[in-house]
N, C-alpha and C positions, 0 to 999 in steps of 0.2 A: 803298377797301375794298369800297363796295356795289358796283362795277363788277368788280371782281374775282371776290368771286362771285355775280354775274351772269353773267359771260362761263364761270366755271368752272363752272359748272350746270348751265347750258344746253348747252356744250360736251360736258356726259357724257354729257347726255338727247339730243342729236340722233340718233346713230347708233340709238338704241333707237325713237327717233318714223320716220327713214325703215324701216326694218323690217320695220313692224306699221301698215301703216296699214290697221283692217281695223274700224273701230266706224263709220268714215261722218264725217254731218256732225253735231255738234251746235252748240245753242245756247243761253247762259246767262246769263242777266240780269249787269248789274255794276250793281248800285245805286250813287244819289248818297252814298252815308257810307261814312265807312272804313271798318268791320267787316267789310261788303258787299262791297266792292272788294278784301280781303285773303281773304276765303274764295272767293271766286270766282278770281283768280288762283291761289290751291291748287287749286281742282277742276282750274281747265283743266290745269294742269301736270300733276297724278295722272292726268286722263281722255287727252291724247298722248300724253303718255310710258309709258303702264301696260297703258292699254286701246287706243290708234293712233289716237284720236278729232281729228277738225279740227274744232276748236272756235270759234267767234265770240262775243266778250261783246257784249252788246247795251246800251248808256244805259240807263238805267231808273229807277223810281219806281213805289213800291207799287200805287198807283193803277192804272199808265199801264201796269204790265206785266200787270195781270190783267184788263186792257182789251183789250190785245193778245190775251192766249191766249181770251179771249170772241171778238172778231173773228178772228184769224186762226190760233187753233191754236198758234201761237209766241210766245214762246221754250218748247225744249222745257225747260228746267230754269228753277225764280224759289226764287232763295236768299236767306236771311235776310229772311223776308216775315215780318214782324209784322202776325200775323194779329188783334188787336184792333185796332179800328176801320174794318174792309175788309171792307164786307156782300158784296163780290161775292167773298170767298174762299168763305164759306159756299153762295154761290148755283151756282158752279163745281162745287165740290166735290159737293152732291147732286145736280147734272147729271151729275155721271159723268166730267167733262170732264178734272179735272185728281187725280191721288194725293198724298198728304201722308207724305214719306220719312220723319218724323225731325226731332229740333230739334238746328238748327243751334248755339244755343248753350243752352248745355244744362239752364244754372241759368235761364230765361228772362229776358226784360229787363224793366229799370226803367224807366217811366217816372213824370213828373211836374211840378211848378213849384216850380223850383230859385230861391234866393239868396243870395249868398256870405255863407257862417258866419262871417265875422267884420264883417256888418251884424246879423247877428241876435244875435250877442255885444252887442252894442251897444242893439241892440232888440229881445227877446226876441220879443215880441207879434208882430213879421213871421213868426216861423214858422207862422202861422195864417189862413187866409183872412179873417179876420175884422180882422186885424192891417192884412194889405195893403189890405183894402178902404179904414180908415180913412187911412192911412198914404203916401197916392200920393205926396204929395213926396218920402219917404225915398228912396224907389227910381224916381228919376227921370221920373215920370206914364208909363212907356213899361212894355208886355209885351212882349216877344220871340216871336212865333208862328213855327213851321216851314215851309217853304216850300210852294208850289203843289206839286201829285202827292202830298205825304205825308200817312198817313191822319190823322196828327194833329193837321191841321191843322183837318180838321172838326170833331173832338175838341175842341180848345182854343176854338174860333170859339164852339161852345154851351158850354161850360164860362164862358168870357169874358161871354157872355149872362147866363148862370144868375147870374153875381156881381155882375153890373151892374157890371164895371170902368170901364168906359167915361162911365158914370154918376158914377163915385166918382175922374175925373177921368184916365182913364190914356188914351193912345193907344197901338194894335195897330202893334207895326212887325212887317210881314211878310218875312222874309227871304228872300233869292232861293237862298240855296244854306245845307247843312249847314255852309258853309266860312268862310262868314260870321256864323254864330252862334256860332261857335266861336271866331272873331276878336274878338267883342263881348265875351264872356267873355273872356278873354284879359285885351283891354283893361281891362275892369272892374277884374280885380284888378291888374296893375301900375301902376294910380292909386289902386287904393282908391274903386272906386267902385262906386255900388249896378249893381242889376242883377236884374229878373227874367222870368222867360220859362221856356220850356219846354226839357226836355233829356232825356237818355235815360243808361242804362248796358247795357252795357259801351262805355266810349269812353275815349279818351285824357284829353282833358278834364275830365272826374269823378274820374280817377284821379290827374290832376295839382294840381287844386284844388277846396278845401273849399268845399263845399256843401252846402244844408241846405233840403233838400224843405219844401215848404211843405203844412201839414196839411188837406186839400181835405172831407174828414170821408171817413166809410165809404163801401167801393165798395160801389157799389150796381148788379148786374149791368146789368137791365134799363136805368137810368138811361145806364148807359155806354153801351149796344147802340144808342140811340136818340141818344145826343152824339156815336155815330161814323157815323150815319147822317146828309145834310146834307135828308133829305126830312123828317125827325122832325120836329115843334114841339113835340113836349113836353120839352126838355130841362130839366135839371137837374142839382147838384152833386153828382158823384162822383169818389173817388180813381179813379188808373187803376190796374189790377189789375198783378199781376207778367203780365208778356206773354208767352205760347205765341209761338217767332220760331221760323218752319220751313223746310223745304225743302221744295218739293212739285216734281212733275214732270207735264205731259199724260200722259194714259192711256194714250195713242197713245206715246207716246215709251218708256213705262215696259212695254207690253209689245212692242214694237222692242227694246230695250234692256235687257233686266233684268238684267245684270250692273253696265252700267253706275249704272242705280237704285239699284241694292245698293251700289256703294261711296257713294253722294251720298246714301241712307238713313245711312251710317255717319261724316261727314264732320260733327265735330262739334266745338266749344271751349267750356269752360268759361269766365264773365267771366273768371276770374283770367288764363287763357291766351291771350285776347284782348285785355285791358287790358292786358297786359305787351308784346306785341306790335305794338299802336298807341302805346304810349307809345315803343318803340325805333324804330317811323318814325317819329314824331316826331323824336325825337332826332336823329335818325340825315338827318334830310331826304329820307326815303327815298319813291318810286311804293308802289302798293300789288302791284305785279309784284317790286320788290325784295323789299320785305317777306315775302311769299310763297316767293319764294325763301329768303329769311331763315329762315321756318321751317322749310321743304324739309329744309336742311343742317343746322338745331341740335333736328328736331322727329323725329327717325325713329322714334322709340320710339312715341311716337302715333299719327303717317298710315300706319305699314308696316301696322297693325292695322285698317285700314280697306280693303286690298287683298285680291284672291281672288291664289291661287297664282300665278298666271299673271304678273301684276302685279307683285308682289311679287319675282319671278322677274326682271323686266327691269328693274325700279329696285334691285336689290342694289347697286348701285355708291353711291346713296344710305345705306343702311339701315348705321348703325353697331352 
């Protein structure tokens, strides 16, 4: 079925891509996490097939891609950037260097240090930092930290400091990819077993199984600016805020292109419409190019709204 319409999608959209090939080249981050790699295969589809854009997704990781548009100007477009914890979006952005369209999703995201709810059924006091300091055997002496490139990795690194985990017996396993933490959870709960570490919403994951933030106490802004900073030493324990997760684009790109800015300004999912979406790849075993597609044909009500006339004009074959 995913190859079917895949093949029948694609099939509509060609004749409309050779065309109109009249927007140039662009380029657009495909982060390591699903979210990332499913709205990013919606733009590129909406920006060839709409606007006649050739597009290239580029690997990427928070870090590494605003490292890139510091050094080289590119990629012109970095989507689903969670902007807490990445001093250098702030430092771009008063350079002039780079514009901020619009939040990708809309309710912003969650983050925090998750353990499966039915450990804390069990042991209520885990929901508390105070719980898991005492408590390292319950939950296996292990934290779960996110990989190299993600900004929350520094985040958690002085967060972990501040708690003296390490101290209170636990060891940092550092995972090399989202895909692998995801696996861990996974495995956790089809044993019944403990588990905690850091995670995020909107994600498949969260929406599949119960978990139960662990209470870090009040954000404390300042505290956080300096825990996502890896030059700070004064850290300290604070929750992490609900996170501003944006689209931004080069300046350069954005006055080259400002129709295109405009629809990537408007290119937006609520968690709900994204946890419903990663949970059907999931299911479904699907790329995040299926997926995409996936939305393409059951989503017209939402992305036709995101299109100038023109646009809208050459994906009617889409639009129910």
């Amino acid at each position: 079925m995913k190859k079917i319409i895949l093949a029948a999608s694609f099939g509509l959209a060609m004749p409309t891509l050779a065309a109109a090939q009249d927007c140039g080249e662009v380029s657009i981050t495909e982060m390591n996490w699903a979210s990332s790699a499913v709205v990013t295969h919606v733009s590129k589809f909406l920006m060839e097939q709409g606007y006649g854009c050739d597009v290239t997704t580029v690997p990427s990781a928070t870090v590494t891609s605003l490292a890139s548009v510091s050094e080289t100007g590119k990629p012109d477009i970095i989507t689903e950037l969670w902007i807490n914890g990445t001093p250098a979006y702030g430092e771009l952005s008063e350079a002039g260097r780079i514009v901020t369209l619009g939040d990708v999703l809309s309710d912003g995201g969650e983050e925090g240090w998750w353990i499966p709810t039915y450990l804390v059924e069990e042991h209520p006091e885990l929901a508390t930092l105070e719980g898991v300091q005492a408590n390292a055997d319950l939950l296996d002496n292990r934290f779960h930290n996110c990989p190299d490139g993600w900004g929350c990795k520094n985040t958690n690194a002085a967060l972990v400091e501040a708690a003296e985990l390490e101290a209170h017996g636990y060891e940092i396993f550092q995972h090399g990819s989202g895909e692998t933490m995801a696996t861990s959870i996974a495995s956790a709960f089809e044993n019944q077993e403990p588990w905690l570490g850091y995670y995020w919403a909107p994600t498949s994951v969260l929406g599949k199984y119960d978990m139960t933030m662990v209470d870090l106490g009040p954000y404390d802004e300042e505290i956080h600016t300096c825990n996502s900073n890896p030059e700070c030493e004064e850290v300290g324990l604070s929750s992490y805020p609900v996170g501003p997760v944006k689209t931004i684009v080069t300046t350069t790109f954005q006055d080259e292109h400002p129709e295109v800015a405009e629809l990537m300004s408007k290119v937006s999912f609520t968690n709900a419409q994204m946890g419903e979406l990663l949970a059907w790849q999931e299911e479904n075993n699907a790329s995040a190019e299926e997926t995409a597609v996936y939305f393409i044909t059951t989503g017209s009500d939402t992305w036709s709204e995101w299109l100038n006339d023109d646009a809208r004009e050459k994906l009617a074959a889409f639009i129910q």
